[in-house]
C-alpha positions in Angstrom: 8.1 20.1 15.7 10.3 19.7 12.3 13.3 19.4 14.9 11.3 16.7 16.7 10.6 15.3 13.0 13.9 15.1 11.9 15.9 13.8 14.9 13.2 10.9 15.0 13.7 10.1 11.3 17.1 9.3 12.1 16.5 7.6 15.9 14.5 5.1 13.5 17.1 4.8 11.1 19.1 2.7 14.1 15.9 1.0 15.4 15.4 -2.6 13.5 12.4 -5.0 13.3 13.2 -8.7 13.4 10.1 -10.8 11.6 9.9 -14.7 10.6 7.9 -16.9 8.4 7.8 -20.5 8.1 8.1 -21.2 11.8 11.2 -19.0 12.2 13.2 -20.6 8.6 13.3 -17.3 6.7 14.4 -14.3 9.4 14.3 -10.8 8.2 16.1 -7.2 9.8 14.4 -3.6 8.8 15.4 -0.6 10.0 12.8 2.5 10.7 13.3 3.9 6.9 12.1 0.4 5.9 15.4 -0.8 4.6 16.1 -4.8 4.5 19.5 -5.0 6.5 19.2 -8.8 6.2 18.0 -12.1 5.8 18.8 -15.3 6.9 17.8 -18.5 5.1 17.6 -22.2 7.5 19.3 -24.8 5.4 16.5 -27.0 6.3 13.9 -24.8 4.1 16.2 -24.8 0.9 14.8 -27.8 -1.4 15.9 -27.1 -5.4 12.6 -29.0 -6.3 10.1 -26.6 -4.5 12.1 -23.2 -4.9 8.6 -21.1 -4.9 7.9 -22.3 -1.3 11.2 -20.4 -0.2 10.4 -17.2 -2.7 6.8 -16.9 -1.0 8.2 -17.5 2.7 10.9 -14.7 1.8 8.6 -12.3 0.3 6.0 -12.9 3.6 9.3 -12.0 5.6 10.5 -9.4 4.0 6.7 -7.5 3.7 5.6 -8.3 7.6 9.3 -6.3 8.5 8.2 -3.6 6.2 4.9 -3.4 7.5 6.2 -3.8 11.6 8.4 -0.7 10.8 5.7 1.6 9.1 3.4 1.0 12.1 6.7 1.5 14.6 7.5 5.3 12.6 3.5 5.6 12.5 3.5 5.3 16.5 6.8 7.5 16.8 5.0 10.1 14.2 2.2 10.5 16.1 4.0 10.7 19.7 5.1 14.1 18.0 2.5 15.3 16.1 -0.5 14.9 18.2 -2.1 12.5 15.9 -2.2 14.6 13.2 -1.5 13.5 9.4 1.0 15.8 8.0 1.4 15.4 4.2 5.0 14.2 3.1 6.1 12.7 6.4 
């Protein structure tokens, strides 16, 4: 099973999560170790005089990818281990 652990953990490494906010103007990558490989930013939604707006839509990005991810190792996780929650994995 801690083969089956370990080559996942790096299968997931290579799988990424795409996620949006705002209709699509703030577009986030994770990996499966929850890593932001990138973000991309629509012109459209930069405005100097409302710079919170684009803070809050990067930050809703950024933690639906994390979250997507967790739930994709959770499903791997549990493919291996029966359902069963084992401490530090």
């Amino acid at each position: 099973v801690q083969e089956q652990i370990i080559k996942m953990q790096e299968e997931l490494k290579e799988r990424e999560i795409e996620t949006s906010a705002g209709g699509g103007a703030i577009t986030v990558r994770v990996n499966g170790k929850q890593e932001l490989l990138a973000i991309k930013i629509s012109p459209e939604v930069v405005d100097p005089d409302d710079i919170e707006m684009l803070e809050d839509l990067v930050i809703a990005a950024v933690n639906e990818g994390i979250r997507q991810s967790q739930e994709m190792v959770s499903t791997e996780m549990a493919k291996i281990t029966g359902g069963f929650n084992i401490p530090g994995l």
